[in-house]
TIKEDREN-250337 format. One line per 10 residues: number of its first residue (from 1); their letters; for each residue x, y, z of N, C-alpha, C, O. Coordinates in Angstrom, 1 decimal, decimal comma. Last residue first. Layout:
N
NUM	a	X:Y:Z:X:Y:Z:X:Y:Z:X:Y:Z | ...
This chain:
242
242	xxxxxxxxxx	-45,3:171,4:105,7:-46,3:172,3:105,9:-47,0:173,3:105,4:-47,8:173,9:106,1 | -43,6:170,4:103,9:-44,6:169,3:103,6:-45,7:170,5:104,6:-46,9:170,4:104,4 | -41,5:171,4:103,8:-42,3:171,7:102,5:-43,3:171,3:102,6:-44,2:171,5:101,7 | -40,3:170,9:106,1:-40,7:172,4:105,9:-42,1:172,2:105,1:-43,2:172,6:105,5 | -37,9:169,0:105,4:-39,6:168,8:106,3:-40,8:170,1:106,5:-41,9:169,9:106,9 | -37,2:170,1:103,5:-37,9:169,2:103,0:-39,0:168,9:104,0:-40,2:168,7:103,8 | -35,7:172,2:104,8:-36,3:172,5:103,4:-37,2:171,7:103,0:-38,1:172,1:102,3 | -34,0:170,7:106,5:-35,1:171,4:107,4:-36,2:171,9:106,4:-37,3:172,1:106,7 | -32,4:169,3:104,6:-33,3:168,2:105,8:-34,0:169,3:105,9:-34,9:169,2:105,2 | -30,8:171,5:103,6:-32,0:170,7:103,0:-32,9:170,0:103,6:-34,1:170,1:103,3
232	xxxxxxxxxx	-29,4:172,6:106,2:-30,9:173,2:105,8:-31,7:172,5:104,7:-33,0:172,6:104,6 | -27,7:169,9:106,2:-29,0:170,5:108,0:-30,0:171,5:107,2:-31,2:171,5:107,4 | -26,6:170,8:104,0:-27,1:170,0:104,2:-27,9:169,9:105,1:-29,1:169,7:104,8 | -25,3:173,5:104,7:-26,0:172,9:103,2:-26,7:171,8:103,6:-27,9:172,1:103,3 | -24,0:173,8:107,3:-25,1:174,6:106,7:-25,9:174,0:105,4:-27,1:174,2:105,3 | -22,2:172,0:108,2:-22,5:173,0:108,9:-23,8:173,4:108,5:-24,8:173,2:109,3 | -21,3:170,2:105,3:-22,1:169,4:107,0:-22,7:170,6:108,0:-23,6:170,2:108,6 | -20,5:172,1:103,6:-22,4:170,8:103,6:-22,4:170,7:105,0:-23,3:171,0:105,7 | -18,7:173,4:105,3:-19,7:174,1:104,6:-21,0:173,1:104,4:-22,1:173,3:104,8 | -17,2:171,0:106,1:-17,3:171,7:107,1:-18,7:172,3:106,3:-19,8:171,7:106,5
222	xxxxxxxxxx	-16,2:170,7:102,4:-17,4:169,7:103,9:-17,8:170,2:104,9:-19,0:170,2:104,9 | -14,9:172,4:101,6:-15,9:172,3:101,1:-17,4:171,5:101,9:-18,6:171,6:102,0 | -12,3:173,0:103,5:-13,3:174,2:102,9:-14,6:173,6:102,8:-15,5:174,1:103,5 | -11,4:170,8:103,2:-11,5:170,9:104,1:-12,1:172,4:104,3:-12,2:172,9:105,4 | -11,4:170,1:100,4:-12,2:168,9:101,5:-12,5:169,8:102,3:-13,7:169,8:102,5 | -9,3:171,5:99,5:-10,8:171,9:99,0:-11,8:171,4:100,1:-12,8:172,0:100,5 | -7,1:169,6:100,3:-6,9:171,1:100,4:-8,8:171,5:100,3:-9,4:171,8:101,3 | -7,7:167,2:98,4:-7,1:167,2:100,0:-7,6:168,9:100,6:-8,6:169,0:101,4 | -7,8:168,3:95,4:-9,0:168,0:96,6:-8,6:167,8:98,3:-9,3:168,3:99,2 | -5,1:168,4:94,8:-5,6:170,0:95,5:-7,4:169,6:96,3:-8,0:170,2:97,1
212	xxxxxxxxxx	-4,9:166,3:93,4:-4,4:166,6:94,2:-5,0:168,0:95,6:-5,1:168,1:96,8 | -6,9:164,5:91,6:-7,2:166,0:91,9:-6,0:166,2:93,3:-6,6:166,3:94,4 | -7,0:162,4:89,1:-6,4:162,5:90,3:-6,3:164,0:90,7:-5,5:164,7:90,1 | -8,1:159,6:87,2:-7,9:161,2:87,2:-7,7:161,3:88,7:-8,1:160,4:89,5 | -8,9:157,3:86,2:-7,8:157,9:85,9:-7,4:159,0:85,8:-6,7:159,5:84,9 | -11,8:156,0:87,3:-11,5:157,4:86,2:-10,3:157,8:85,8:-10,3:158,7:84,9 | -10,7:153,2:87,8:-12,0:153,6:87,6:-12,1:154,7:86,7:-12,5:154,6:85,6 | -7,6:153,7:88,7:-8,4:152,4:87,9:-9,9:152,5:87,3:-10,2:151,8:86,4 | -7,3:156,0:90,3:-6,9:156,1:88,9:-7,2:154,2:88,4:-6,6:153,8:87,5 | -9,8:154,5:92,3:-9,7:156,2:91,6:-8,8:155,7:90,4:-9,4:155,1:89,5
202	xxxxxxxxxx	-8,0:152,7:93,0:-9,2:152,6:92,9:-9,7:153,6:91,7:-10,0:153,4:90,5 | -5,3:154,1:94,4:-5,4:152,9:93,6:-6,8:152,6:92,6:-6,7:152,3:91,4 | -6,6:156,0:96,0:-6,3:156,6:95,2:-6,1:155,6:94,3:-6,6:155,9:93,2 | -7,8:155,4:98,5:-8,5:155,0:97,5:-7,7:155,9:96,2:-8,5:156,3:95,3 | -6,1:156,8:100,1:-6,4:155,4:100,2:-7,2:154,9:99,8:-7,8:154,0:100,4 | -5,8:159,2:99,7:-5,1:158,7:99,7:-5,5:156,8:99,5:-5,0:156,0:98,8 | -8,5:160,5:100,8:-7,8:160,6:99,2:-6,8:159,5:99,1:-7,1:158,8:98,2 | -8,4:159,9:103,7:-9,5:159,5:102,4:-9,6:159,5:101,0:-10,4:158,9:100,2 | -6,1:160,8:104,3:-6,1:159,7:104,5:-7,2:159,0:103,4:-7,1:158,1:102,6 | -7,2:163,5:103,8:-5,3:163,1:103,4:-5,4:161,4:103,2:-4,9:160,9:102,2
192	xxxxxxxxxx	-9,2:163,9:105,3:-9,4:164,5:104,2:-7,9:163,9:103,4:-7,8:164,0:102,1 | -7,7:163,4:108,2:-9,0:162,4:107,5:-8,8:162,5:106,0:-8,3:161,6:105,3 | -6,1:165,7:108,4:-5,5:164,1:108,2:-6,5:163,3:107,7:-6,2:162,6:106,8 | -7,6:167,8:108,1:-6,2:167,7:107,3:-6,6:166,5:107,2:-7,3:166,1:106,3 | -9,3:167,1:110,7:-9,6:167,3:109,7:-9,0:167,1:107,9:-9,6:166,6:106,9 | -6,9:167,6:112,7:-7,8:166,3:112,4:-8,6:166,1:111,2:-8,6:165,0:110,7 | -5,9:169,9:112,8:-5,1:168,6:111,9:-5,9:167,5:111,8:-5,7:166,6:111,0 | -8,4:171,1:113,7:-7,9:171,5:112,2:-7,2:170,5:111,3:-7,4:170,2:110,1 | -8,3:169,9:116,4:-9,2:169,5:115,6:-8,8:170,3:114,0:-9,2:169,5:113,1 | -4,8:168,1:117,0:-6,0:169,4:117,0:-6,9:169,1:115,8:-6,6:168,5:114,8
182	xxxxxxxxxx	-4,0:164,9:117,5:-3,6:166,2:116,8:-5,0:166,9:117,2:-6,0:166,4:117,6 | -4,2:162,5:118,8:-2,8:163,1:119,1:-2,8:164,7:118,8:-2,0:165,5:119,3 | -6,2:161,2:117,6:-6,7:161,7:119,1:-5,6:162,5:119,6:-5,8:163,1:120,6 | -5,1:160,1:115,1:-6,5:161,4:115,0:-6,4:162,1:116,4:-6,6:163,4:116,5 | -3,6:157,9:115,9:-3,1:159,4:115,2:-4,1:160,7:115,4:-3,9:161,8:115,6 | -5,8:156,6:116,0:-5,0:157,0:117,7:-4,4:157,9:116,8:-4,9:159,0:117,0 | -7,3:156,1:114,2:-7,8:157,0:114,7:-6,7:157,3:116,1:-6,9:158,1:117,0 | -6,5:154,8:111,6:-5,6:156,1:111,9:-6,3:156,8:113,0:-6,1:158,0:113,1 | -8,3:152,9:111,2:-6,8:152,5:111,4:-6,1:153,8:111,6:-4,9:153,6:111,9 | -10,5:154,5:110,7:-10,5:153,7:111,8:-8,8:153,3:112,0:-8,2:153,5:113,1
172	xxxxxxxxxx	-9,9:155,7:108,3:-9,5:156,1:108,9:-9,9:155,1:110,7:-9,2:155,4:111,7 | -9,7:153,0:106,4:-8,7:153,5:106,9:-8,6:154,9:107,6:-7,5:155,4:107,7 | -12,5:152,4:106,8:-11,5:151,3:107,4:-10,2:152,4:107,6:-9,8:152,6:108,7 | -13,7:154,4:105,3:-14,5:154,2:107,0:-13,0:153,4:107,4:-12,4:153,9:108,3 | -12,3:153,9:102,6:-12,3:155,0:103,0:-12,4:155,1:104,7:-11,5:155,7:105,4 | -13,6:151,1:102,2:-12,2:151,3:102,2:-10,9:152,7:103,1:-9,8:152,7:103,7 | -16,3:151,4:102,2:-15,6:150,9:103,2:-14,2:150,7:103,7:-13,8:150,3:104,7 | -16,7:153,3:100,5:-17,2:153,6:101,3:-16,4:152,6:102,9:-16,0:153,0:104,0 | -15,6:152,3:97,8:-14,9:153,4:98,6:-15,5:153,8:100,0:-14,8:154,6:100,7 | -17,3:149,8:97,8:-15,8:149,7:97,7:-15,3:151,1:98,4:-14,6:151,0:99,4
162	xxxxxxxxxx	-19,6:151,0:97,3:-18,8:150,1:98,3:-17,8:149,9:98,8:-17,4:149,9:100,0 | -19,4:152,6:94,9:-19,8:153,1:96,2:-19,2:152,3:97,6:-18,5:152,7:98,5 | -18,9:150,6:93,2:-18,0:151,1:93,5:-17,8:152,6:94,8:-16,9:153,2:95,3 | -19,5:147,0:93,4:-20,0:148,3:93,6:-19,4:149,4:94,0:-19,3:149,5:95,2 | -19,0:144,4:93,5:-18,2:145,1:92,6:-18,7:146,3:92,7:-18,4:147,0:91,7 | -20,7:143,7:95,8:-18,6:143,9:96,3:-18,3:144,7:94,7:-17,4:145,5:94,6 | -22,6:142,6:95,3:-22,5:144,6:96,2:-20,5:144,6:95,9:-19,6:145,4:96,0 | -22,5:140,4:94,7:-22,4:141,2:93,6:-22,3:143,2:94,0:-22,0:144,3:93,5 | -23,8:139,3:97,2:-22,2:139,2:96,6:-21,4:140,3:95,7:-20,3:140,8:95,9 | -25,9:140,5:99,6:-25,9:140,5:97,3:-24,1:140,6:97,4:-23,4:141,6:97,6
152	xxxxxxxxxx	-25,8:138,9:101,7:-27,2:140,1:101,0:-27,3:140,0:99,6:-28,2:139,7:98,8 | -23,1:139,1:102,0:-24,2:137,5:102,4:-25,4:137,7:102,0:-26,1:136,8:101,8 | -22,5:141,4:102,1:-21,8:140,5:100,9:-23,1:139,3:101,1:-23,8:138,9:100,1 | -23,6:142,6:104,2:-23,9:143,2:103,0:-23,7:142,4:102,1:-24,5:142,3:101,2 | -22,5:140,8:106,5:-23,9:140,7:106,4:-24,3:141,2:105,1:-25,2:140,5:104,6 | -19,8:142,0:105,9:-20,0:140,4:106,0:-21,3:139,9:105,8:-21,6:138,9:105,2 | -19,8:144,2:106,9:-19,5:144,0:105,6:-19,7:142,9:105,3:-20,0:142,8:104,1 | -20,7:144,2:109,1:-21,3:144,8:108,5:-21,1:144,3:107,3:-22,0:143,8:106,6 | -18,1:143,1:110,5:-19,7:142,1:110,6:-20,4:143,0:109,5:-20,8:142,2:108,6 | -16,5:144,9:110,4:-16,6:143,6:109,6:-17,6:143,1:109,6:-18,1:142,6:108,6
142	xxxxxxxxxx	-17,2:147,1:111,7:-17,2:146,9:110,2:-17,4:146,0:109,8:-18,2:145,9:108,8 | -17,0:145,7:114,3:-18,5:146,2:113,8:-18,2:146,4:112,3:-19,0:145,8:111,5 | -14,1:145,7:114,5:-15,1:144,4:114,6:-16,5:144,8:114,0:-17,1:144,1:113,2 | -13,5:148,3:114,4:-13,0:147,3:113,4:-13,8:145,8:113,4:-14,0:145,1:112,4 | -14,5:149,2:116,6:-15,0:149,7:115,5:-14,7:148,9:114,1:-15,5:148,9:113,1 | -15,2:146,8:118,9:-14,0:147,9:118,5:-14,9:148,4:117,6:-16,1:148,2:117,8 | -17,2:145,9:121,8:-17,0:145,8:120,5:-16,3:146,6:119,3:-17,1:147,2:118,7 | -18,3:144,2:124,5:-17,4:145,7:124,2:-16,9:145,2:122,6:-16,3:144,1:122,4 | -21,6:144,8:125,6:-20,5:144,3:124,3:-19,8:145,1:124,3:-20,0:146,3:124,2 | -23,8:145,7:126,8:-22,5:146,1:127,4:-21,6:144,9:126,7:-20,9:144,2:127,4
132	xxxxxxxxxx	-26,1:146,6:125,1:-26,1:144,7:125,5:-24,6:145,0:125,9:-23,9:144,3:125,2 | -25,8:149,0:124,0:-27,1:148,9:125,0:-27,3:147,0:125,9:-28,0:146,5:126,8 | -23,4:148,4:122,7:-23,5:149,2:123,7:-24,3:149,1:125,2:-24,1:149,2:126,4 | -24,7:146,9:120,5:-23,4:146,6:121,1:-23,4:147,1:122,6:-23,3:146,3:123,5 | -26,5:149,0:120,3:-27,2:147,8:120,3:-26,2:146,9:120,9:-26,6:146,1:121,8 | -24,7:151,0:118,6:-25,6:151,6:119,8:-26,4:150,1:120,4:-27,1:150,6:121,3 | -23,4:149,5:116,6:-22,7:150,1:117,8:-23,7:150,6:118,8:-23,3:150,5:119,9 | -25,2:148,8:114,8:-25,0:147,8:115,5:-24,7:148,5:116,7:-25,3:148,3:117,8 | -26,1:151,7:113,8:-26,9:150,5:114,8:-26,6:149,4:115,7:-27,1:149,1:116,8 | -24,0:152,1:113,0:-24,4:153,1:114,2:-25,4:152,1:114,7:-25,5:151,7:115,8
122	xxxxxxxxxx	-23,5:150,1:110,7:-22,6:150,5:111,7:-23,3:151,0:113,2:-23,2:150,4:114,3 | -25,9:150,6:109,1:-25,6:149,3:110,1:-25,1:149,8:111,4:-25,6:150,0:112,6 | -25,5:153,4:108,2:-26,8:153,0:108,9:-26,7:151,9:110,0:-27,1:152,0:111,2 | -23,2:152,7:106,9:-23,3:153,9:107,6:-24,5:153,7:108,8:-24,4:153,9:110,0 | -24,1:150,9:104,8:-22,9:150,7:105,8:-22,6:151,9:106,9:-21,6:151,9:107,7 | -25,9:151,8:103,6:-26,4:151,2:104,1:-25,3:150,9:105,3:-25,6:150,6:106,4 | -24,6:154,4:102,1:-25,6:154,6:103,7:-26,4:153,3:104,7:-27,1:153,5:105,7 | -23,1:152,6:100,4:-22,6:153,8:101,7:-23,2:154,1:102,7:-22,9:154,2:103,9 | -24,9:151,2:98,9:-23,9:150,6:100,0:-23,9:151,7:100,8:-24,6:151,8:101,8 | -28,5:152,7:98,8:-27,0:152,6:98,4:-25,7:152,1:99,1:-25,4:152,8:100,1
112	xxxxxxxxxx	-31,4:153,2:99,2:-30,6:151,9:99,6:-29,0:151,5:99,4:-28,4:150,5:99,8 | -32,3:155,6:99,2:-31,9:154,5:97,9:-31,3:153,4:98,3:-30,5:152,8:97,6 | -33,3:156,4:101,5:-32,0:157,3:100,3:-31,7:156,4:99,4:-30,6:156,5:98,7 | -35,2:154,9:102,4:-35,7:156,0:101,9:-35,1:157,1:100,6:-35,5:157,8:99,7 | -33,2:152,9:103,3:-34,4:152,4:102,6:-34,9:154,1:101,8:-34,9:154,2:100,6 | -32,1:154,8:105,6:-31,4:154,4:104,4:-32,1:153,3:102,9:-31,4:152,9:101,9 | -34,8:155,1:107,4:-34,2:156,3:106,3:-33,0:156,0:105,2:-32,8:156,7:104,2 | -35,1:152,7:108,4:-35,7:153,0:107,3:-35,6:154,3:106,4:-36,0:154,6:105,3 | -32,9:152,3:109,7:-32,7:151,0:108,9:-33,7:152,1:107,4:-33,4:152,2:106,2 | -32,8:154,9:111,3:-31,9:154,5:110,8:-32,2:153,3:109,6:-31,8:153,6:108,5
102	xxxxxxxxxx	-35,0:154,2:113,3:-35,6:155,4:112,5:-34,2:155,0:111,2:-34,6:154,7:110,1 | -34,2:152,5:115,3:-35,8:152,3:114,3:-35,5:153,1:113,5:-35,8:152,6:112,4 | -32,5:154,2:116,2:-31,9:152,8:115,8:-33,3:152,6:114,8:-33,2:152,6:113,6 | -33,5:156,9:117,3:-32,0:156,3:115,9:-32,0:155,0:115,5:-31,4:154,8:114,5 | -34,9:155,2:119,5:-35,7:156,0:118,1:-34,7:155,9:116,5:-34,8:155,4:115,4 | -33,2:155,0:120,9:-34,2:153,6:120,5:-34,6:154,4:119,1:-34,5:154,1:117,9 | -32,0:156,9:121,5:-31,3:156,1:120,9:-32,0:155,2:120,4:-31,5:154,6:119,4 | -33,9:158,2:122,9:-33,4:159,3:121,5:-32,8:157,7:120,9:-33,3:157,3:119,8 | -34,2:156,8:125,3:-35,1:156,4:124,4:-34,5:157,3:123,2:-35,0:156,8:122,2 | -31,7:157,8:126,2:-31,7:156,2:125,9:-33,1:156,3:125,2:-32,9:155,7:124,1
92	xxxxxxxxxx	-31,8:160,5:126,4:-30,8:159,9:125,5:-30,9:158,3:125,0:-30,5:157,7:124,0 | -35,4:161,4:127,1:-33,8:160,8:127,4:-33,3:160,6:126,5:-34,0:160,3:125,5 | -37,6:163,8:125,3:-37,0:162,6:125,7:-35,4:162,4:126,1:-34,5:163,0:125,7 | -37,7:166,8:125,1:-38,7:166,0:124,8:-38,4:164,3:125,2:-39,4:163,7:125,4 | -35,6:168,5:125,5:-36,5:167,3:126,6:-37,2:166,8:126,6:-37,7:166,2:127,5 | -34,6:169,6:123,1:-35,7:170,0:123,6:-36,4:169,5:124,5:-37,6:169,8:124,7 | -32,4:167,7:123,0:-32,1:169,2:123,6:-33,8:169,7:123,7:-34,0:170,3:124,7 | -33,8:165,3:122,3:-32,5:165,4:123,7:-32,9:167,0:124,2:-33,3:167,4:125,2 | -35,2:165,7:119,9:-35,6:165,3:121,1:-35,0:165,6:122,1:-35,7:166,1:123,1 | -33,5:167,8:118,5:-34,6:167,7:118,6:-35,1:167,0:119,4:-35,8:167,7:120,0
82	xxxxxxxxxx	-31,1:166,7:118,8:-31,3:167,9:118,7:-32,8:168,4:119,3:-33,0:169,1:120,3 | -31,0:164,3:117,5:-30,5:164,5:119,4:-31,0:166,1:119,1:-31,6:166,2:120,2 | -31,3:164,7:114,7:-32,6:163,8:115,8:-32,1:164,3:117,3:-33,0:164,7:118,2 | -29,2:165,8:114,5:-30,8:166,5:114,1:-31,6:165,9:114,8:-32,5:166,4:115,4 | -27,2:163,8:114,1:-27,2:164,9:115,1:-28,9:165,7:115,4:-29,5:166,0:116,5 | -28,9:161,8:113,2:-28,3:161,7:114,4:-28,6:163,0:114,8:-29,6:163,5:115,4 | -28,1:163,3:110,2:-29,0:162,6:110,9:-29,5:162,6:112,4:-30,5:163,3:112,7 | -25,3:163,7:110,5:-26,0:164,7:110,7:-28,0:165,0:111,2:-28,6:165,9:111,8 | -24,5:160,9:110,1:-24,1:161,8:110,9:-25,0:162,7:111,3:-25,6:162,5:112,4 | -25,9:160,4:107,5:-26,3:160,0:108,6:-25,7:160,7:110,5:-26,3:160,8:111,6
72	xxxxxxxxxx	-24,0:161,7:106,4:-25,2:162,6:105,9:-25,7:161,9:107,4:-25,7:162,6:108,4 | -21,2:160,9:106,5:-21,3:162,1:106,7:-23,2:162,6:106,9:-23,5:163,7:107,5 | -21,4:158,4:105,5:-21,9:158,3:106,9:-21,7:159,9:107,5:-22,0:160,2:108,6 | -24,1:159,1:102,5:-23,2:158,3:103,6:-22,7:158,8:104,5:-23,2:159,9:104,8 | -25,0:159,9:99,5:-25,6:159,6:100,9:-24,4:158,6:102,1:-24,3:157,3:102,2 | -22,8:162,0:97,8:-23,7:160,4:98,2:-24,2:160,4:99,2:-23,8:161,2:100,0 | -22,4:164,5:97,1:-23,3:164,1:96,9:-24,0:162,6:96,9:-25,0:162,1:96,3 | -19,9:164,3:99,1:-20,9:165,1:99,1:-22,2:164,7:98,6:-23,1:164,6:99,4 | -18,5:162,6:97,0:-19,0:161,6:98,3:-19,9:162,8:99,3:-20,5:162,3:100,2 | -17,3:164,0:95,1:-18,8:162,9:95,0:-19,3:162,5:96,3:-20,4:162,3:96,5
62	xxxxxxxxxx	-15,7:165,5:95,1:-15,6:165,6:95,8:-17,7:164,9:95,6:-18,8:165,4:95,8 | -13,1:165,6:93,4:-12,9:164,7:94,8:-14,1:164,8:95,4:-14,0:164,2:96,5 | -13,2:166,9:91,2:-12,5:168,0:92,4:-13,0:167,2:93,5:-13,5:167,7:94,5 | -14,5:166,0:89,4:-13,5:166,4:88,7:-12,6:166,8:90,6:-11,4:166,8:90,7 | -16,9:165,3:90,8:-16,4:164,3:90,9:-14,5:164,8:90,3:-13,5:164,1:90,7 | -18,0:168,5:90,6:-17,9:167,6:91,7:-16,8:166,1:92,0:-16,1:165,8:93,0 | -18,5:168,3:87,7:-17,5:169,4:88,3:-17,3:168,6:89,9:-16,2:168,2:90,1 | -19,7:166,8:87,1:-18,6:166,6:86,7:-17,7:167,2:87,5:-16,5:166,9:87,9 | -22,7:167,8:89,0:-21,6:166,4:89,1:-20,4:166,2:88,5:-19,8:165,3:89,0 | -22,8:170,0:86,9:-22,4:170,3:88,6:-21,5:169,1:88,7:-20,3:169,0:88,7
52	xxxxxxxxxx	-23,0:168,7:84,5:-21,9:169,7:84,4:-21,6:169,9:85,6:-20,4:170,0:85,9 | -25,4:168,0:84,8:-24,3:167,2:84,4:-22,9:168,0:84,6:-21,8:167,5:84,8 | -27,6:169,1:87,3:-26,9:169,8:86,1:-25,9:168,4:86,1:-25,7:167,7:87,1 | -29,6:167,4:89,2:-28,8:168,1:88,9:-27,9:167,9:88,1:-27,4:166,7:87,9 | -32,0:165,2:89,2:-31,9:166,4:89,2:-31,0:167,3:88,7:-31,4:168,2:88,0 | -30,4:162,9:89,9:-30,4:163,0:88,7:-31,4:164,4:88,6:-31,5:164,6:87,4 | -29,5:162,3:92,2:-29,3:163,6:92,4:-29,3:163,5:90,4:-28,3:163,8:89,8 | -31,0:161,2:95,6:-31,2:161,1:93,5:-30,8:162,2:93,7:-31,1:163,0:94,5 | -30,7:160,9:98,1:-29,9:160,2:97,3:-29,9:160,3:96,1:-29,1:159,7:95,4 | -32,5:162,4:100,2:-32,7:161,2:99,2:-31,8:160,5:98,7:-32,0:159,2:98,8
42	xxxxxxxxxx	-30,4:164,4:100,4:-31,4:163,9:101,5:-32,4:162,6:101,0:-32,9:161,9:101,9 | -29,0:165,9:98,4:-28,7:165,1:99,5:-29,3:164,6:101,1:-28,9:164,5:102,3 | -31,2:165,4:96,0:-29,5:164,3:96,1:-28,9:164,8:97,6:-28,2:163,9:98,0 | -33,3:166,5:96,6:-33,5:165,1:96,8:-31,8:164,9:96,5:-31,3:164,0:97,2 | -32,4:169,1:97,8:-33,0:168,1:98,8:-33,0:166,8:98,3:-32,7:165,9:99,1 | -31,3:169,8:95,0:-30,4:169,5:96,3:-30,9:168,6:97,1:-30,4:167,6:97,3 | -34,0:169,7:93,9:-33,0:168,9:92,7:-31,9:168,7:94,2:-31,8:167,5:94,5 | -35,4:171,7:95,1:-35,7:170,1:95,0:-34,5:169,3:94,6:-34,1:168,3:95,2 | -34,4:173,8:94,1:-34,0:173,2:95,4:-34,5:172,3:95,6:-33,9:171,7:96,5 | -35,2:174,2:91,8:-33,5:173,8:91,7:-33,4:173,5:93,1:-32,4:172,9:93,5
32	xxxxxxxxxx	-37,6:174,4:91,6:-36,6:172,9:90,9:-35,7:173,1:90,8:-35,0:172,4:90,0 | -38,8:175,0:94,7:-38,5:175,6:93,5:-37,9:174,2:92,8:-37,8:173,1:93,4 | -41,4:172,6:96,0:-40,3:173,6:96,1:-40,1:174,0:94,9:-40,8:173,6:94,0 | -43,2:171,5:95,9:-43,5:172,2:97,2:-42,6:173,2:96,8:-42,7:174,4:97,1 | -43,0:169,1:93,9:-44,7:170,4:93,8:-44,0:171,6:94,9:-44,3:172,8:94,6 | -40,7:167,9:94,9:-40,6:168,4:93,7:-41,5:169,5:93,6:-41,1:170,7:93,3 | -41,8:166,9:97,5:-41,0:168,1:97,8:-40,6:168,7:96,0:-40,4:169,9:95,8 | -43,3:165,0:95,9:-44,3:166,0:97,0:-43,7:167,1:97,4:-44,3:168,1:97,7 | -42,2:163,1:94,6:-42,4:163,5:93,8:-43,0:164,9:94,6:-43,2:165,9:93,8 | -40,2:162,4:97,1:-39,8:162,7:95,9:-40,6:163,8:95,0:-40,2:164,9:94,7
22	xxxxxxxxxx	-42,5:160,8:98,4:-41,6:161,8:98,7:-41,3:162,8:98,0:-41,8:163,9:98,1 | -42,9:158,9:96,7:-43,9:160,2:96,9:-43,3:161,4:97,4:-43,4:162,6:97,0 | -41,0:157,5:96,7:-41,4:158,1:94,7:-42,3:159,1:95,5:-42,5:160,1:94,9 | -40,4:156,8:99,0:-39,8:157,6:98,7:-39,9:158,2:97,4:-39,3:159,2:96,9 | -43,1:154,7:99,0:-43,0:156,1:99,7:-42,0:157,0:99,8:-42,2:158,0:100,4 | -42,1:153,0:97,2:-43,2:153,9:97,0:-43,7:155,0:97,8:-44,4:155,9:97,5 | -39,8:152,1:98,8:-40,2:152,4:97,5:-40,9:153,4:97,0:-40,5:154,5:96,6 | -41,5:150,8:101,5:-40,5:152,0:101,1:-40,2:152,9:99,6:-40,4:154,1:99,4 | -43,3:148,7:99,7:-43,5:150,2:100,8:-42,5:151,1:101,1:-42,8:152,3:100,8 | -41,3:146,6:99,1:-41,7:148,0:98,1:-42,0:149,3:98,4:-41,5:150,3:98,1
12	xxxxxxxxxx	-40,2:145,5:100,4:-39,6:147,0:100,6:-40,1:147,7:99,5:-39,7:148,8:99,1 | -42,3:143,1:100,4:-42,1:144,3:101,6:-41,7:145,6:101,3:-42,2:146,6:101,7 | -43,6:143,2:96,9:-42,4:142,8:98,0:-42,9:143,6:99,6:-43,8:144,5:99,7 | -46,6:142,7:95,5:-45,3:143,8:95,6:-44,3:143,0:97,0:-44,7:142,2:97,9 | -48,2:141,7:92,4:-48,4:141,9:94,0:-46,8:142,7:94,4:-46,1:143,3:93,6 | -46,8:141,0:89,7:-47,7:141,0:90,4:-47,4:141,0:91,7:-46,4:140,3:92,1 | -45,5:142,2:86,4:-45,4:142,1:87,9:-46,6:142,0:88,3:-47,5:142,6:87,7 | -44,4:140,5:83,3:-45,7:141,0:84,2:-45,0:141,0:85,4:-44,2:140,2:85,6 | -42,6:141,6:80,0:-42,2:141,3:82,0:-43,5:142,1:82,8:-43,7:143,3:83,0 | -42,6:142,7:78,1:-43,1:141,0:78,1:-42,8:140,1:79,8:-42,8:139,0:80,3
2	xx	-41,0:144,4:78,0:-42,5:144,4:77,7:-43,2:143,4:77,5:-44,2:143,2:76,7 | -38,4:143,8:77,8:-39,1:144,4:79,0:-40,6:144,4:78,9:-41,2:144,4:80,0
């Protein structure tokens, strides 16, 4: 390694380097244990926190909290409509222009990681699908996604983020007329059922461990990030910088 010169910088370096600032500017602003949250789930590093939290996490199903993906971008979204839509500060059609710009470069910002990259696509393509009256399934937008990511870096396919991120998005797409039959509690159940389940092959090949009782925990544990833990790290981070 010490015999490797760099010169001059890429495009995404700028990103890069403005997420090391980031990083390093909510680290000064905040305590270090709430930095350590903001940046894993608003960044994506969560080598901040305790080895023992993430065991405990991944021991009880429940990593995909601390990945960045389409649960975090969700929320995303939601925060942006929030803030422009409900405050009038703008129409829904320019809110949408803005998610679509603002999207490529906040998953440039969380590390670039499959999950949020295929999370990011997705809502782009679909709002862009939409704004060009394409009628286009959800199963067709995956694929093209998936198809653009592989054509990117081949080598994304042994990535095990990937793998569950898209495996996970696909099968509940394939269960969503079941999803529209049941109440929002069973909807919940069934995702959380469906998402364990259909990566369970993968799981005992990778760690050979199997949390049954995660099904059950999911549906305690996410409602709680997506309600409250996570909307207040975003609001912790933009905060810090006042």
């Amino acid at each position: 390694l010490d015999q490797i010169e760099c010169e001059g910088f890429s495009f995404w370096q700028r990103f890069f380097t403005l997420r090391q600032q980031i990083l390093q500017k909510t680290g000064e602003r905040v305590s270090t244990y709430t930095a350590a949250w903001i940046h894993a789930l608003v960044l994506g590093d969560d080598s901040g926190i305790d080895d023992r939290t993430i065991t405990l996490f991944q021991d009880w199903g429940l990593s995909h909290l601390l990945a960045i993906s389409g649960l975090h971008i969700g929320i995303v979204i939601g925060l942006v409509y929030l803030l422009l839509v409900k405050s009038n500060s703008m129409t829904k059609e320019k809110t949408e222009m803005v998610v679509m710009l603002f999207l490529p470069v906040y998953a440039m910002l969380a590390g670039s990681e499959p999950s949020v990259l295929r999370a990011s696509m997705m809502t782009v393509l679909l709002l862009l699908f939409r704004r060009m009256n394409l009628s286009m399934t959800a199963t067709d937008v995956i694929s093209i996604v998936f198809i653009l990511l592989i054509l990117y870096d081949p080598y994304m396919l042994y990535h095990i983020g990937f793998q569950f991120s898209f495996i996970v998005t696909f099968g509940i797409i394939l269960s969503r007329k079941l999803l529209l039959e049941v109440s929002s509690f069973y909807q919940l159940l069934i995702v959380s059922f469906i998402s364990q389940m259909v990566i369970l092959p993968i799981q005992l090949n990778y760690f050979s461990l199997f949390q049954p009782l995660s099904i059950l925990l999911n549906l305690l544990i996410v409602p709680y990030f997506s309600l409250f833990v996570i909307p207040m790290m975003f609001f912790f981070m933009i905060f810090s910088f006042l």
